[in-house]
C-alpha positions as CSV (number, residue, x, y, z in Angstrom):
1,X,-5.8,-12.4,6.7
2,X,-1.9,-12.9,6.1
3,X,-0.5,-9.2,6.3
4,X,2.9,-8.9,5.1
5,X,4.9,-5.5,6.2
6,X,8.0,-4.5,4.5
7,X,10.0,-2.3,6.6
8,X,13.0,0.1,6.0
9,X,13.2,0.9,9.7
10,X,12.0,4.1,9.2
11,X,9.2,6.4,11.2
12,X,7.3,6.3,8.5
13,X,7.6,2.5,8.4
14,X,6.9,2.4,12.1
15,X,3.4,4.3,11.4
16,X,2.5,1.5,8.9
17,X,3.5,-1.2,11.4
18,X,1.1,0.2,14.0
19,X,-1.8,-0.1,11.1
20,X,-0.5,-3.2,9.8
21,X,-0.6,-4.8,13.4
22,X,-4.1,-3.0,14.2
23,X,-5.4,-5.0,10.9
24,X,-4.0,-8.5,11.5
25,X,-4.9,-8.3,15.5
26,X,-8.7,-7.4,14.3
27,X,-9.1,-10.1,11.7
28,X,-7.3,-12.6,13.7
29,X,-4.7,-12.4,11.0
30,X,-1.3,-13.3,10.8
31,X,1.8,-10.1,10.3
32,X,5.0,-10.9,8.7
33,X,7.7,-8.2,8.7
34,X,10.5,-8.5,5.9
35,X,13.4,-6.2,5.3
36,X,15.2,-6.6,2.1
37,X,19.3,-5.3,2.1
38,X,20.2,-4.6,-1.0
39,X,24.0,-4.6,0.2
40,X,26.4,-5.1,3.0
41,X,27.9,-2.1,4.6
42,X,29.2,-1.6,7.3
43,X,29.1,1.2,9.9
44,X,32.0,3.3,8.0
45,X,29.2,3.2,5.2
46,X,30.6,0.7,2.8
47,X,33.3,-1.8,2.9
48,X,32.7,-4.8,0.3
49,X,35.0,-7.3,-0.9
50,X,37.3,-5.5,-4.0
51,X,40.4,-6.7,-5.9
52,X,42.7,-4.5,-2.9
53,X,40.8,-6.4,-0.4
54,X,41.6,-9.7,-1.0
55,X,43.7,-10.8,1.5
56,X,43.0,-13.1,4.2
57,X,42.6,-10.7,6.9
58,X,40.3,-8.3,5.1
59,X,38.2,-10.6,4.0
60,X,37.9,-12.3,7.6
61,X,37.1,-8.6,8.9
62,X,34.5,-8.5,6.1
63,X,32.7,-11.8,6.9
64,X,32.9,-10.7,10.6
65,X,30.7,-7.1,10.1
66,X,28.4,-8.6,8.0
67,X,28.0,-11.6,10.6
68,X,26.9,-8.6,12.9
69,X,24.7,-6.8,10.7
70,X,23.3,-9.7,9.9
71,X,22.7,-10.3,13.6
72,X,21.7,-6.5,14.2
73,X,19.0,-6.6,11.6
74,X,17.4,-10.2,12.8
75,X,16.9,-8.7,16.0
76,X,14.7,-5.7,15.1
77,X,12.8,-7.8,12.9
78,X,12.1,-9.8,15.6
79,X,11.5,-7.6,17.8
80,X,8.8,-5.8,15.2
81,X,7.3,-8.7,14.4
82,X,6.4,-8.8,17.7
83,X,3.8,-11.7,20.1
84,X,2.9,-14.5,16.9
85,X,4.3,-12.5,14.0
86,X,6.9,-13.3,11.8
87,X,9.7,-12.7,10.3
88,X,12.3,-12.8,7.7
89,X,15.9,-11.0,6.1
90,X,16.3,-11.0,2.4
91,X,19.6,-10.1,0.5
92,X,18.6,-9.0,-3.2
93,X,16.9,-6.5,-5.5
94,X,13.9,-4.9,-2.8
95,X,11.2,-4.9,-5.5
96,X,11.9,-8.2,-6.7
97,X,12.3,-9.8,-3.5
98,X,9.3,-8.3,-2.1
99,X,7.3,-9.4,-5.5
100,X,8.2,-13.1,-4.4
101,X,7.3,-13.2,-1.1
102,X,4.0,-11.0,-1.4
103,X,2.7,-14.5,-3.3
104,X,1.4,-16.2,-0.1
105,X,-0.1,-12.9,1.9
106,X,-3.7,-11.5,1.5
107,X,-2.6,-7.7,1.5
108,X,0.8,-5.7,1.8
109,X,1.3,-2.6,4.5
110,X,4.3,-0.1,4.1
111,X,5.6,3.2,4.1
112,X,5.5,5.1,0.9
113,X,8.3,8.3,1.5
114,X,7.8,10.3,-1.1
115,X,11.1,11.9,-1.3
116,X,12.3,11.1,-4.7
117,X,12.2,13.9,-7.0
118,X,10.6,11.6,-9.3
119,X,7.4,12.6,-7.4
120,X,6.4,15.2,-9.4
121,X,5.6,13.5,-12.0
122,X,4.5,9.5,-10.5
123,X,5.0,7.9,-7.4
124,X,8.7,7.1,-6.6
125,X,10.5,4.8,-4.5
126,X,10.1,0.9,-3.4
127,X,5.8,1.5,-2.3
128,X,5.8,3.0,-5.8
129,X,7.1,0.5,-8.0
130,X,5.3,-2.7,-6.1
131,X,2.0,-1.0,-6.4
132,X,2.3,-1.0,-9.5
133,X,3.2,-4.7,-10.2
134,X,2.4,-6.8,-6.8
135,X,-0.6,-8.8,-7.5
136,X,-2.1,-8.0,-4.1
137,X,-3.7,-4.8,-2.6
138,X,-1.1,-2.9,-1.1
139,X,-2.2,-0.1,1.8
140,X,0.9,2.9,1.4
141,X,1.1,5.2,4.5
142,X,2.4,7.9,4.2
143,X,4.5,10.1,6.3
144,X,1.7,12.6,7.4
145,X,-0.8,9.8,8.3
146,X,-2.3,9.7,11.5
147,X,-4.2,6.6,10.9
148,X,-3.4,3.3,13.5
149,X,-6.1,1.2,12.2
150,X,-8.6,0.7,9.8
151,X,-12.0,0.3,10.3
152,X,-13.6,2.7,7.7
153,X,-12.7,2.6,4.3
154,X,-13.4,5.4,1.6
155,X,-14.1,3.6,-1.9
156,X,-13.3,5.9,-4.8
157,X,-15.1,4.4,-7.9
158,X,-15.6,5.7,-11.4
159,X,-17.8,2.6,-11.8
160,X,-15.5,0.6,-13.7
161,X,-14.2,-2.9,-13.8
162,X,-11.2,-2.0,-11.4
163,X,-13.8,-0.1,-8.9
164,X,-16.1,-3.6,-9.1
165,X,-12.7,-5.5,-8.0
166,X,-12.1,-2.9,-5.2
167,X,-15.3,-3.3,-3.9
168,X,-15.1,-7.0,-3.5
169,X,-12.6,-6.6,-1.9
170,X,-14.1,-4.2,0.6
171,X,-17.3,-5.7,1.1
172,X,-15.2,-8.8,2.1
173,X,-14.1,-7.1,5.1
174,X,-17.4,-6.4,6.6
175,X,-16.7,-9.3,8.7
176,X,-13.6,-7.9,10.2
177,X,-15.2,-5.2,11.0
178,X,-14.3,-2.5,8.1
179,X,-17.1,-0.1,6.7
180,X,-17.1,1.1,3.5
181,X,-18.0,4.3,2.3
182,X,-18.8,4.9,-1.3
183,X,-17.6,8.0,-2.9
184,X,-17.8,9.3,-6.9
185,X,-16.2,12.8,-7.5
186,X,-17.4,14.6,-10.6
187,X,-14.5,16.0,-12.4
188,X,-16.3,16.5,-16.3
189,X,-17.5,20.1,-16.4
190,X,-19.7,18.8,-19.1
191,X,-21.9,16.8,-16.2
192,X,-21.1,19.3,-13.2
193,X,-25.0,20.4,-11.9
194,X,-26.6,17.8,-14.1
195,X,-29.0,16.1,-11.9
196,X,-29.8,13.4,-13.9
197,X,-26.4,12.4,-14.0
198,X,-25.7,13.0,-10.4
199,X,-29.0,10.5,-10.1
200,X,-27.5,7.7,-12.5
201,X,-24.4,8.0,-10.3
202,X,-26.0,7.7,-7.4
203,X,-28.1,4.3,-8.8
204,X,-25.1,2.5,-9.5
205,X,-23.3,3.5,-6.2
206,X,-26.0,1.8,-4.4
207,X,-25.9,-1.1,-6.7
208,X,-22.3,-2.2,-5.8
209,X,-23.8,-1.9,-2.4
210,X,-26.4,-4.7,-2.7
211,X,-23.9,-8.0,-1.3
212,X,-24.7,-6.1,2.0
213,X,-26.9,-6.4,4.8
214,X,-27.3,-2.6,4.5
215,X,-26.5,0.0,1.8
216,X,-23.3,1.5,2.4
217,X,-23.2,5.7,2.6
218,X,-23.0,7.2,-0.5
219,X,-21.2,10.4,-1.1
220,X,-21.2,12.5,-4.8
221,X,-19.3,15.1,-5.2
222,X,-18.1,17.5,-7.6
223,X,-14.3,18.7,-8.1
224,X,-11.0,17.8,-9.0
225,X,-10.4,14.0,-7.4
226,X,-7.5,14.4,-6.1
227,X,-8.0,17.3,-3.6
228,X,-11.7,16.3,-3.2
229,X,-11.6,12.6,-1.8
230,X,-9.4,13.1,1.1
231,X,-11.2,15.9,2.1
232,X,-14.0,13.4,1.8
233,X,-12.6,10.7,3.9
234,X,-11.4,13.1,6.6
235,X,-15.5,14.3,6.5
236,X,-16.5,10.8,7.5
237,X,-13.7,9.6,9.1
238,X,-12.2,7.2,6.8
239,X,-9.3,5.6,8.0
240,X,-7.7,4.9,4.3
241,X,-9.8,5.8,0.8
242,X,-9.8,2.5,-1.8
243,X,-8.7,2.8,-5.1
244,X,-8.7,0.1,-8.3
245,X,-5.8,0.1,-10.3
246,X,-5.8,-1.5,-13.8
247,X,-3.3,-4.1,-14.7
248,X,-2.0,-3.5,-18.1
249,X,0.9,-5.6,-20.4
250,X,4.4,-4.3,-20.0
251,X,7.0,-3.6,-17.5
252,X,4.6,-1.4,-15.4
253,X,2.2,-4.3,-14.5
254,X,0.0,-1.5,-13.6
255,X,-0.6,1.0,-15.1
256,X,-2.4,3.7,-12.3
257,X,-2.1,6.8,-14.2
258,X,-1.9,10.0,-13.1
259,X,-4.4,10.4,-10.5
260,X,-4.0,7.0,-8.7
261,X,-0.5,8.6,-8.7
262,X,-1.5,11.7,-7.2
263,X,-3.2,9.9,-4.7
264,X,-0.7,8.0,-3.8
265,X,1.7,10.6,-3.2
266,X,-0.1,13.3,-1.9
267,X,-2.8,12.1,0.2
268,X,-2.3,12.3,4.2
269,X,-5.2,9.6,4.0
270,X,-3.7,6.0,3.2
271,X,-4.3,4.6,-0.1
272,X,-5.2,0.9,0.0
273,X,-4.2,0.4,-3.9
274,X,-6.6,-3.0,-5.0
275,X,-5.1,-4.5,-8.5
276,X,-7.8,-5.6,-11.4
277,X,-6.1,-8.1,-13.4
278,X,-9.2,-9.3,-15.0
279,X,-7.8,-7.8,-18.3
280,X,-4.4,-8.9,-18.1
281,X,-2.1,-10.5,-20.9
């Protein structure tokens, strides 16, 4: 598996690091850690190349902090990427620059902060915006996670075409030792108590489950989603929970809508975001 980790040299980045290196050590995988910098500064917090700094010696003393920077940020990639990892220093837009090089990896690990005040209504931020149009599954950790591997996965499905993709996904990793759990929360008042619903459900959860050897567990719940399914995973000690996103026409790519999003920026549990582009234009 070729794990690619974008890193902003945060903690939080740190924390999906550990996970991403946990992964790629497991499946006898391959990590590559990338930075993107958008910009040169320098320590002072900003000196770039301007009509009053266009003299010879300025712009010397300009070439000569970025030259270090440049030298400075090589070396804790290096040292991140660690024993047979990789890595590499981009200059350019973040989300673009990560969209390019996410092309030749199986799966994208990084730290979704959640501090833009954007939050409250979708998920903010660089995790945010690839999610929604990488063309990869991308696992966000967030700053509360205490996860350092994964080995149980908590699939959310609603049955559709983007839960299908999810779960080949998932039952892929069976041989690198992930387990998934299967988990459908019943939000619809209208079905809440009806058994023969609950029953259906519970037919076509074990139906996704047939590529296995065995049936994977099964949980039905009822609730809203987006409180319910980390309490779920937490129950059965899911390392991240598994969600299918739709990819739609339009600058979005994706289109998660607004409980993927609440996911995504609320759950302590990572979210491994898996992208269904079956119905893509």
């Amino acid at each position: 598996m070729r794990i690619l980790h974008p890193t902003d040299f945060s903690k939080t980045a740190e924390k999906a690091r550990t996970v991403a290196t946990a992964i790629a050590e497991r499946s006898g995988g391959t990590l590559h850690v990338v930075h993107v910098q958008e910009r040169f500064e320098d320590a002072q917090g900003g000196l770039r190349p301007t009509r009053d700094t266009v003299d010879a010696e300025a712009i010397r003393r300009i070439e000569q902090l970025r030259a270090e920077e440049t030298r400075r940020l090589q070396e804790r990639l290096r040292n991140l990427s660690g024993d047979g990892g990789s890595w590499d220093l981009r200059w350019g837009h973040p989300v673009r620059e990560l969209l390019e090089v996410s092309k030749n990896h199986d799966l994208v690990v990084m730290g979704a902060h959640g501090a833009n005040r954007l939050d409250a209504y979708f998920l903010g931020g660089i995790a945010g915006r690839l999610v929604r149009r990488v063309r990869v599954p991308v696992l966000t950790v967030r700053d509360e996670s205490e996860t350092r591997d994964v080995r149980r996965v908590l699939l959310a499905t609603d049955f559709g075409d983007a839960s299908r993709a999810a779960w080949t996904l998932l039952s892929s990793w069976t041989e690198h030792g992930v387990e998934p759990v299967i988990a459908h929360v019943v939000d619809d008042p209208r079905f809440r108590g009806d058994a023969d619903y609950a029953r259906r459900a519970a037919e076509a959860m074990s139906a996704m489950g047939e590529e296995m050897a065995e049936p994977p567990r099964q949980v039905l719940r009822e609730g809203d989603p987006i409180q319910v399914l980390p309490k779920i995973a937490q129950e059965v000690g899911a390392d991240a929970i598994c969600v299918g996103v739709r990819r739609h026409a339009g600058a979005l790519g994706l289109l998660l809508g607004s409980r993927a999003d609440a996911l995504l920026r609320s759950s302590p549990v990572p979210i491994l975001s898996v992208p269904y582009v079956g119905d893509a234009r």
